[in-house]
C-alpha positions in Angstrom: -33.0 35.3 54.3 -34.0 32.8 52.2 -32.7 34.3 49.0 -29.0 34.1 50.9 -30.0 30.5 51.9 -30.8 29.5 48.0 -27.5 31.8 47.1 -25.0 29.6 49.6 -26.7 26.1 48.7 -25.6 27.3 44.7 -22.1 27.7 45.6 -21.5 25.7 48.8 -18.1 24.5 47.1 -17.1 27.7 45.8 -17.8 29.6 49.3 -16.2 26.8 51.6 -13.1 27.0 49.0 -12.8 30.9 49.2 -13.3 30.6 53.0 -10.1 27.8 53.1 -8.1 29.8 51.1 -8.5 33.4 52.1 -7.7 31.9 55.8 -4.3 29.6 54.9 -3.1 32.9 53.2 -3.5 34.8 56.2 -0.7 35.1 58.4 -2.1 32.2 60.7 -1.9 29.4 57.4 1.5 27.7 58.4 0.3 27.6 61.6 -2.7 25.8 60.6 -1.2 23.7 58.5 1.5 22.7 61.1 -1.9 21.9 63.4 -3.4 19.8 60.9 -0.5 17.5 60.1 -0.2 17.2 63.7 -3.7 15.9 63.9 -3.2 13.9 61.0 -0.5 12.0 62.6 -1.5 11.7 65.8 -4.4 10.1 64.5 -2.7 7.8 62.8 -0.8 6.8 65.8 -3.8 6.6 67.5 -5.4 4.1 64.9 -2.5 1.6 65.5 -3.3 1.8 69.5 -6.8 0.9 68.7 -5.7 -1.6 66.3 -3.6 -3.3 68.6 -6.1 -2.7 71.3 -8.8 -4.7 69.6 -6.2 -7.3 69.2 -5.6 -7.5 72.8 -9.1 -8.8 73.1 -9.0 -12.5 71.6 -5.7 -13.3 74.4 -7.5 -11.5 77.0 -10.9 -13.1 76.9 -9.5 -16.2 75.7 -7.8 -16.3 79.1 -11.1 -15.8 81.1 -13.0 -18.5 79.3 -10.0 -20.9 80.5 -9.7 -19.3 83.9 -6.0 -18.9 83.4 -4.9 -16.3 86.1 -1.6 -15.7 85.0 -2.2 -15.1 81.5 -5.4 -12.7 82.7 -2.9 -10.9 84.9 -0.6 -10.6 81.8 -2.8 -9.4 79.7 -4.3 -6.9 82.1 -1.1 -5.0 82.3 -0.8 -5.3 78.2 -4.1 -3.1 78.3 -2.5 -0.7 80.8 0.2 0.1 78.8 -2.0 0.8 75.5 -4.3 2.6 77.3 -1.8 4.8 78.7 -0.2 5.2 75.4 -3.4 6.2 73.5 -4.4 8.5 76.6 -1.2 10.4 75.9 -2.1 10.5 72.0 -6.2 11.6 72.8 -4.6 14.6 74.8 -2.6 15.1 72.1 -5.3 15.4 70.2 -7.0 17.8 72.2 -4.3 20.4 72.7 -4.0 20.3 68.7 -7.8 20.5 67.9 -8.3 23.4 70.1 -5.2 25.4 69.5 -6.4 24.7 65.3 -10.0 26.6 66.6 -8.2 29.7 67.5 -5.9 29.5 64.4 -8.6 29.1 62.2 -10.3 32.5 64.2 -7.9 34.4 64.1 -7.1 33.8 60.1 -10.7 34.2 59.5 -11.6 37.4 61.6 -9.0 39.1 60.4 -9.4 38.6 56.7 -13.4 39.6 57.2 -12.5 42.5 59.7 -10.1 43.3 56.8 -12.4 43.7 53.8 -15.4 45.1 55.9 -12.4 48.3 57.2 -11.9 49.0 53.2 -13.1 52.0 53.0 -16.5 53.1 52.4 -17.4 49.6 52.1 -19.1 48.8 56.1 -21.6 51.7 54.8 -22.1 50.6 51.4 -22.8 46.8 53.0 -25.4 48.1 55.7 -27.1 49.6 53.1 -27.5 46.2 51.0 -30.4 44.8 52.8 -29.9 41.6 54.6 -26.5 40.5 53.9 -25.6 43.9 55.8 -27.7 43.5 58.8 -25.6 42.3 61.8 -22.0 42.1 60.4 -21.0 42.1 64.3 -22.5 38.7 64.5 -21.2 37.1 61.9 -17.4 38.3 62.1 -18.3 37.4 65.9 -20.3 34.7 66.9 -20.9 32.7 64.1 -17.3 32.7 62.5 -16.1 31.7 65.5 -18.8 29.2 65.6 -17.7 28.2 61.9 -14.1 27.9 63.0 -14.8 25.6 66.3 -17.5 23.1 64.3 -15.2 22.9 61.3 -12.3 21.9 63.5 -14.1 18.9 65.4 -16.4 18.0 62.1 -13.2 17.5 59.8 -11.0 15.9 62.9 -14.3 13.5 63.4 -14.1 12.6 59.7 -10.3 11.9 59.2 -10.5 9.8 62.6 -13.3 8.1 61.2 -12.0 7.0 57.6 -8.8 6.2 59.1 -10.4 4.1 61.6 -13.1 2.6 58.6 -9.5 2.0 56.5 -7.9 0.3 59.4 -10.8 -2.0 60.8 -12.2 -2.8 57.6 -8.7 -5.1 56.6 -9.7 -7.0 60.3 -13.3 -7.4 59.5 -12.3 -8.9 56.3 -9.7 -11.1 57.9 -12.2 -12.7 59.8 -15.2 -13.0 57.9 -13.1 -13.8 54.2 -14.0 -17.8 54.0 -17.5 -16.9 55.6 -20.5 -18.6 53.5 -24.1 -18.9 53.9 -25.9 -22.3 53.9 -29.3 -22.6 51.8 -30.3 -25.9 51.6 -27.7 -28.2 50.6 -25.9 -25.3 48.8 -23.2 -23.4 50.7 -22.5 -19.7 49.3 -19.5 -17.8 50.1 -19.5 -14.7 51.4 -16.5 -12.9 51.3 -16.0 -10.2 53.9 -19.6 -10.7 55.1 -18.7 -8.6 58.6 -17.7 -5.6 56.5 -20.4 -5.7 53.8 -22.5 -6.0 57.3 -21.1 -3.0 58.6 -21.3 -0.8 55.0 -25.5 -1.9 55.4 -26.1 -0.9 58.4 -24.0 2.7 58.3 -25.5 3.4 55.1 -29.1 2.7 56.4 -28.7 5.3 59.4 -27.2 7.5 57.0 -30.1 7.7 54.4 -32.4 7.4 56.9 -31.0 10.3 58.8 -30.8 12.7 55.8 -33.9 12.0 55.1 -35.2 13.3 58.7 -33.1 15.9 58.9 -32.4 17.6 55.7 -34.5 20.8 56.8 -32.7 21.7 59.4 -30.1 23.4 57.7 -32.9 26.1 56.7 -34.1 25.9 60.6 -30.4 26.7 62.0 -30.5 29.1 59.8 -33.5 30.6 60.2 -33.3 30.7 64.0 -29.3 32.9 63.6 -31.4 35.3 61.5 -34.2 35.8 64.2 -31.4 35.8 67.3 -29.7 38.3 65.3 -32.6 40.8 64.9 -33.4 40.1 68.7 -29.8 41.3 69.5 -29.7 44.0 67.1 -33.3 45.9 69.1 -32.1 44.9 72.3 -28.4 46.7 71.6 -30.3 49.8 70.1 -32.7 50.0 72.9 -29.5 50.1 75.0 -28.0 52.7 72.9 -30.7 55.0 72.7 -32.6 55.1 76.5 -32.6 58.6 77.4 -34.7 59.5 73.9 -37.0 56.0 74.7 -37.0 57.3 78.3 -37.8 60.7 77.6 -40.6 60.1 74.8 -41.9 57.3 77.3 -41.9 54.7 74.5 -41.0 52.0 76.8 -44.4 50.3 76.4 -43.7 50.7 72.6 -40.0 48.9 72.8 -41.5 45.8 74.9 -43.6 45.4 72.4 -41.3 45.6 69.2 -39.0 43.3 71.1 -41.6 41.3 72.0 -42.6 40.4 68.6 -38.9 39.6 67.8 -38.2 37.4 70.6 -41.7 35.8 69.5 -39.8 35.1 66.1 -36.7 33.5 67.6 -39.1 31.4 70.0 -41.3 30.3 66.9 -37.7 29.6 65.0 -36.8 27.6 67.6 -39.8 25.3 68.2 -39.0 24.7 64.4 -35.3 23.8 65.1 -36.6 21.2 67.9 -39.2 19.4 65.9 -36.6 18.9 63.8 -34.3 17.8 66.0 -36.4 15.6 67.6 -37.4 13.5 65.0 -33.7 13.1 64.1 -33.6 11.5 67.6 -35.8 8.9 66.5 -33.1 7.7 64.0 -29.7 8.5 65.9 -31.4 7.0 69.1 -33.0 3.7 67.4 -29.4 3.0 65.8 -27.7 3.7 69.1 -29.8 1.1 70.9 -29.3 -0.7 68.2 -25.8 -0.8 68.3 -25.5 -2.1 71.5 -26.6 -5.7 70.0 -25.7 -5.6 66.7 -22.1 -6.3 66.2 -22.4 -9.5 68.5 -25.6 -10.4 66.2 -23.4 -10.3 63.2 -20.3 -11.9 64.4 -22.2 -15.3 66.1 -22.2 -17.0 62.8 -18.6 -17.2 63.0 -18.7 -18.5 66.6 -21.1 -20.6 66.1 -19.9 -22.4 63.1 -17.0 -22.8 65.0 -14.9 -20.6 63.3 -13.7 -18.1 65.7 -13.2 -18.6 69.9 -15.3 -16.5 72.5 -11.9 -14.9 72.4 -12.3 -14.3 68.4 -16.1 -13.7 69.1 -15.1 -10.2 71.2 -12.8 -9.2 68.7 -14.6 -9.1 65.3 -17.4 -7.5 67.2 -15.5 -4.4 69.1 -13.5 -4.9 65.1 -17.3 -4.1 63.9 -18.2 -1.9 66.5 -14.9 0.3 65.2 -16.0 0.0 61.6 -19.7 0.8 61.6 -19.1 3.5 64.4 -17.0 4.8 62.0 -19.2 4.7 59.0 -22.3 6.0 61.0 -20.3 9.1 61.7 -23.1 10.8 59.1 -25.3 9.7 61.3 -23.9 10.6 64.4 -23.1 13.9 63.6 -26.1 14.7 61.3 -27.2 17.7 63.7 -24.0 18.9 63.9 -23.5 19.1 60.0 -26.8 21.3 59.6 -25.8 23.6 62.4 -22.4 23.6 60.2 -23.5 24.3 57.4 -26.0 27.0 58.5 -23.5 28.6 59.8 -21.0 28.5 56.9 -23.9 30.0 54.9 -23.8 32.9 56.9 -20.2 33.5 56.8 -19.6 32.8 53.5 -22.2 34.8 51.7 -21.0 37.7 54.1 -17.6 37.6 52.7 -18.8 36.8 49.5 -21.0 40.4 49.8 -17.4 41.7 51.1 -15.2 40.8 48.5 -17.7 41.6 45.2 -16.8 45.0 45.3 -19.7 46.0 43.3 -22.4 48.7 44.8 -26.1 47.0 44.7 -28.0 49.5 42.0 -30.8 50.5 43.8 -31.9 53.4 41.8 -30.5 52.5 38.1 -27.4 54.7 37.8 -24.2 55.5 39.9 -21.9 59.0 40.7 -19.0 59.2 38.6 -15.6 59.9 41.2 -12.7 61.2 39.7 -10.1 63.3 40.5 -9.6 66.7 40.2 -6.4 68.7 39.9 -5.0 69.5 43.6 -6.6 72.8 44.9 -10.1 72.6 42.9 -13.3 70.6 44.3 -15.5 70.4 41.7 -19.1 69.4 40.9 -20.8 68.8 37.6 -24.3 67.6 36.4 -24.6 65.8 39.9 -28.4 64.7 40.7 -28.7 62.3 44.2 -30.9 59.2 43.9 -33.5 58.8 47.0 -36.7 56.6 47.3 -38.1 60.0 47.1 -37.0 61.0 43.9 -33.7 63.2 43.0 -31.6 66.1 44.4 -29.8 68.6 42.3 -27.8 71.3 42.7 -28.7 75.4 41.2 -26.5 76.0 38.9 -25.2 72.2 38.0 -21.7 72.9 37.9 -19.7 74.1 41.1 -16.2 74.5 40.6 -14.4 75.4 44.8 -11.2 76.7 44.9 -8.9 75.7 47.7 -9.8 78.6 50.3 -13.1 79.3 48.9 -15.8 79.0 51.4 -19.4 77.6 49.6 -22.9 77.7 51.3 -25.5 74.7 50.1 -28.7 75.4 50.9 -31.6 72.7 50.8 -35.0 73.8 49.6 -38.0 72.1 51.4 -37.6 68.4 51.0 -34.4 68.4 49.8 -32.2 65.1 50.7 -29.3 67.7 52.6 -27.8 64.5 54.1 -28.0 62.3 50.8 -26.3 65.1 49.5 -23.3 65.0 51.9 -22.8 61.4 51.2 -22.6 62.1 48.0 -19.9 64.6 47.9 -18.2 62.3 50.3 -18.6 58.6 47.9 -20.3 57.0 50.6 -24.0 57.5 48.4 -22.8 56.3 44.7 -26.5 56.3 43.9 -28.1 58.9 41.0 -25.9 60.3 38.1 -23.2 63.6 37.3 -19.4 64.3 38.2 -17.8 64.5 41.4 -14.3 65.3 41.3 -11.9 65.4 44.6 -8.7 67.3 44.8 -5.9 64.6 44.1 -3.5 63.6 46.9 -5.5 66.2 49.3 -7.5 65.1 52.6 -11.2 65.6 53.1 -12.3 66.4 56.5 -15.8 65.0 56.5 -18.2 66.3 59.7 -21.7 64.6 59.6 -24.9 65.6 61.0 -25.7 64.7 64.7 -23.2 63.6 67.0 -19.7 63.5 66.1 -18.0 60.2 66.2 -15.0 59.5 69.4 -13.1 56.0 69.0 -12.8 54.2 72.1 -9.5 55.4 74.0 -7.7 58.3 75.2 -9.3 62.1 74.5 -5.8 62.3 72.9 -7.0 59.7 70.3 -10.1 61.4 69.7 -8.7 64.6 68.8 -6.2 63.2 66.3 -8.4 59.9 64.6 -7.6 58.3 62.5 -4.1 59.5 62.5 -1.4 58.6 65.4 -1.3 60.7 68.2 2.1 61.3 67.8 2.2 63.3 64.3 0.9 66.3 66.8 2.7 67.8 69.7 1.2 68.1 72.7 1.3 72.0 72.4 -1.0 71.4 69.3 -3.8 69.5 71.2 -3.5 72.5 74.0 -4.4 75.1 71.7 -6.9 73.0 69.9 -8.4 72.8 72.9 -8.0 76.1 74.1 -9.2 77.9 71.2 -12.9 75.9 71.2 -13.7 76.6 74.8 -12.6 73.1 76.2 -9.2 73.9 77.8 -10.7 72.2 81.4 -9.9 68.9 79.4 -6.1 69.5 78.5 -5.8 67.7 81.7 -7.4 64.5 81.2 -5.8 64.0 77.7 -4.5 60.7 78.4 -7.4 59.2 80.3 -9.6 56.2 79.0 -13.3 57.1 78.9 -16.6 56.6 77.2 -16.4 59.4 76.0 -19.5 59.8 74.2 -21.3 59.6 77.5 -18.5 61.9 79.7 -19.0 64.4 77.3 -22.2 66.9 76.3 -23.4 67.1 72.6 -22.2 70.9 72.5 -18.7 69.8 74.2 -18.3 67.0 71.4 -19.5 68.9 68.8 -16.6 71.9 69.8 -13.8 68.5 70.2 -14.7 67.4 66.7 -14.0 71.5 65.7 -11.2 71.1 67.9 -10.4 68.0 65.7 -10.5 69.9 62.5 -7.9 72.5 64.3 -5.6 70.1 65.4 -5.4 68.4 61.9 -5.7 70.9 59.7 -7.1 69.3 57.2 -7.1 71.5 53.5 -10.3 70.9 52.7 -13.7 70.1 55.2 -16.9 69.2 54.1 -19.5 70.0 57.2 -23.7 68.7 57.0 -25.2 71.2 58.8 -22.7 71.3 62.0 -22.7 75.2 62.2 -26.1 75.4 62.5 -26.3 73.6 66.1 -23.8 75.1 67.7 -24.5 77.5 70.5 -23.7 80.9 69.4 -20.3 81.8 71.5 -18.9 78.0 70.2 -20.3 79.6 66.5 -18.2 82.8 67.2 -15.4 80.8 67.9 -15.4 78.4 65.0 -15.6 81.7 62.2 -12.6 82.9 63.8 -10.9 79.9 63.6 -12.1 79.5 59.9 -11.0 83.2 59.1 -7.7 82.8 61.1 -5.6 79.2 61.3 -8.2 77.7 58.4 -8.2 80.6 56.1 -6.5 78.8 53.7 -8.7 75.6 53.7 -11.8 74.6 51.0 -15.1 74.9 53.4 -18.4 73.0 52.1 -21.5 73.8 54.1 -24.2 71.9 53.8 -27.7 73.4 55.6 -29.1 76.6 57.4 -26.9 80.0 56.8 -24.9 79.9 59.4 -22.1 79.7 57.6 -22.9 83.5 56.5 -22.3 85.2 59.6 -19.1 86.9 59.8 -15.8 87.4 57.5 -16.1 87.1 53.8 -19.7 86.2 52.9 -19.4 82.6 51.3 -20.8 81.4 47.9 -24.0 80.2 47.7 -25.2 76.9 46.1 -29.0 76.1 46.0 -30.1 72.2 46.6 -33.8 71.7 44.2 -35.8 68.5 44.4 -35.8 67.5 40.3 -39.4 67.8 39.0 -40.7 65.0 37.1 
């Protein structure tokens, strides 16, 4: 974490500018930029009501200290009519702020969602280390954190320079012939209200900096730690029947334990920061409350300005330093900002590289390889315990061809399957794929089922149209699950409404439905029961005989029909 921390603070600029531009290109931009000049103008508009506001003052208590009723009445309804204006414009203002959040989501989400769906590259990412732990948080939670801070941060700041701009001219006004007497020596102060106001900001601001620079690395620190906490507690949920039936739940409190430990200890961090920041914001708040009338009482009392006048240049000052102490104001906010833009930004910045991290000193060579061959040369696989290769080196497989791998002892079978498949790029040699031809790919354990229909299921990632519904019948039909045919077009989980035997006969019933001319299988055969088995050969001897079969594992694959080729996986001796 704190090598992504020392990464983001190098390129802050660079990373906020790719963040800006990858989400006005989206297809949300012109709305954003519509949004934003909205904002812009409204407050503008607004920073003429206040203007005109604080000049409201000087008639208004001018007529109290002469206890003229008429002109108090007068002036009463003035301030109702501003007041109502500039309600209109800070609604305004709201509408347009929030409506830019979701804008700014929705260009965001979709560009990460985007690059992380490219393919193969989710699976090279979570194998990365860090950056690829949790990408559900931080296309989730903390971009749309990102998006919503960014929003009221960079509204705060163009309210506040516009309201610095505009109050600044009336501080001047009333403070340009202002001098100071020493002695018998008067010296002129020009503007001494606004120099006045520029001190004092820029004293909170330093001050508060200095206080609070660390928690940038606490806020960050802390998302890391809530992130591993969410991560166990969503695997414990994922996997209870194998905690429950191992009886490990003593061991899961306690692995949970220690990581809700962390986010506790990260957090005590965050507030010790916090609260000494309090000690600045605070003291300048309280501060605040005396301060403008402190600096403006010269001017009353050397006669300069009426109790009227008095009122004015300090809510005038008020405006002004409020303005400039929006640093300090807002000091919290920037860390927990810019935490979080860390976050994002090196995500997308692992995202977008492109490159594969070289974790054992070489890469797999893809190419592609005339339509109808599958071929394999010189390929060892890269583990942490040392490198795979296949007896002999080069395997050439012939469309319809049916190929047996098996694994000696300690052989990487799986490593192997990734591979063959590009999602494992790591160790040396050739693999060549048939050109403009599909790949099935069937992994180990339990086969994958999209959220949705059973219809879905059986034809992902393709549209459930391309298939009639007489396909998906026989599909179905043919492995044993023709009780299902019914509920085609129900939404389930299901992964849970389904056994391991019955997914592992819908993902066959997959391959059927598809047809795919080539399928590439770690180890499936092997755990299927052995009437499911039966039925699988004769669909591989009958409607797939003309499909390339790669099997990866035990010799199941040798039962029955023409006895495949087989392909020896050695560990490489040293």
């Amino acid at each position: 974490m704190n090598e992504e921390i020392a990464a983001g603070q190098a390129g802050l600029k660079q990373q906020l500018g790719s963040l800006l531009r990858a989400t006005l290109r989206s297809h949300a931009g012109k709305a954003i930029l519509w949004l934003a000049a909205g904002i812009f103008t409204v407050i503008i508009a607004t920073a003429y009501g206040q203007i005109r506001l604080n000049q409201w003052n000087k008639p208004f208590y001018d007529a109290l200290s002469r206890r003229d009723l008429g002109d108090f009445l007068l002036q009463l309804g003035v301030f109702f009519v501003i007041a109502g204006v500039l309600l209109v414009f800070n609604v305004g203002q709201r509408w347009l702020v929030e409506t830019l959040k979701m804008r700014l989501r929705d260009g965001l989400v979709r560009d990460l969602i985007e690059r992380w769906m490219q393919p193969r590259r989710a699976f090279w990412l979570a194998h990365a280390g860090a950056i690829g732990v949790n990408p559900d948080q931080r296309m989730h939670e903390d971009a749309r954190k990102l998006c919503d801070l960014t929003a009221d941060l960079g509204t705060g700041l163009l309210q506040a320079s516009v309201l610095f701009i505009t109050f600044a001219g009336v501080l001047w006004g009333l403070s340009s012939d202002f001098s100071v007497r020493v002695g018998d020596v008067d010296y002129a102060v020009p503007g001494f209200m606004l120099w006045a106001a520029i001190g004092y900001a820029a004293l909170g601001s330093m001050m508060s900096y200095w206080v609070g620079a660390s928690l940038v690395d606490r806020n960050a620190d802390r998302y890391a730690r809530e992130a591993d906490l969410r991560f166990a507690l969503v695997r414990i949920n994922e996997h209870l029947d194998g905690i429950s039936l191992a009886g490990g739940e003593a061991d899961e409190k306690r692995r949970v334990d220690l990581r809700f430990s962390n986010v506790l200890a990260a957090t005590a961090r965050l507030i010790a920061g916090l609260t000494n920041l309090t000690w600045v914001t605070a003291g300048f708040g309280w501060t605040t409350t005396v301060a403008p009338i402190l600096v403006a009482v010269p001017l009353y009392f050397g006669g300069k300005i009426s109790f009227g006048g008095l009122m004015m240049a300090a809510a005038a000052f008020t405006q002004a330093q409020g303005s400039l102490r929006w640093f300090v104001d807002n000091f919290s906010v920037l860390a927990d900002w810019r935490a979080t833009l860390l976050r994002v930004a090196s995500f997308r910045t692992a995202l977008t590289s492109g490159d594969v991290e070289q974790r054992f000193g070489g890469q797999i060579q893809y190419v592609e390889a005339p339509s109808g061959q599958f071929e394999i040369d010189g390929l060892q696989v890269a583990s942490i315990s040392g490198r795979d290769q296949l007896n002999p080196a080069a395997v050439q497989v012939k469309q319809g061809e049916r190929v047996l791998i098996l694994g000696a002892p300690g052989a990487e079978k799986t490593l192997l399957f990734r591979a063959l498949a590009g999602l494992w790029p790591w160790g040396s040699g050739r693999v060549a794929r048939p050109a403009g031809q599909n790949v099935f790919y069937l992994p180990r354990g339990t086969p994958y089922l999209p959220r949705g229909t059973l219809r879905e299921a059986l034809a992902y990632p393709a549209k459930v149209e391309e298939f009639q519904q007489a396909r998906y019948a026989l599909a179905l039909q043919r492995l044993g699950l023709g009780h299902l045919e019914g509920v085609l077009d129900e939404v389930q989980r299901w992964e849970s409404e389904l056994s391991f035997d019955e997914q592992l006969k819908l993902a066959f019933a997959r391959i059927l439905l598809q047809q795919p001319p080539w399928i590439l299988i770690d180890g499936t055969l092997g755990t299927l029961e052995d009437e499911a088995l039966e039925k699988v050969h004769d669909i591989l001897e009958n409607e797939l005989a003309g499909a390339g079969v790669i099997h990866i594992g035990r010799a199941a694959l040798l039962r029955g029909g023409v006895p495949p080729r087989v392909v020896h996986l050695e560990k490489v001796l040293s």
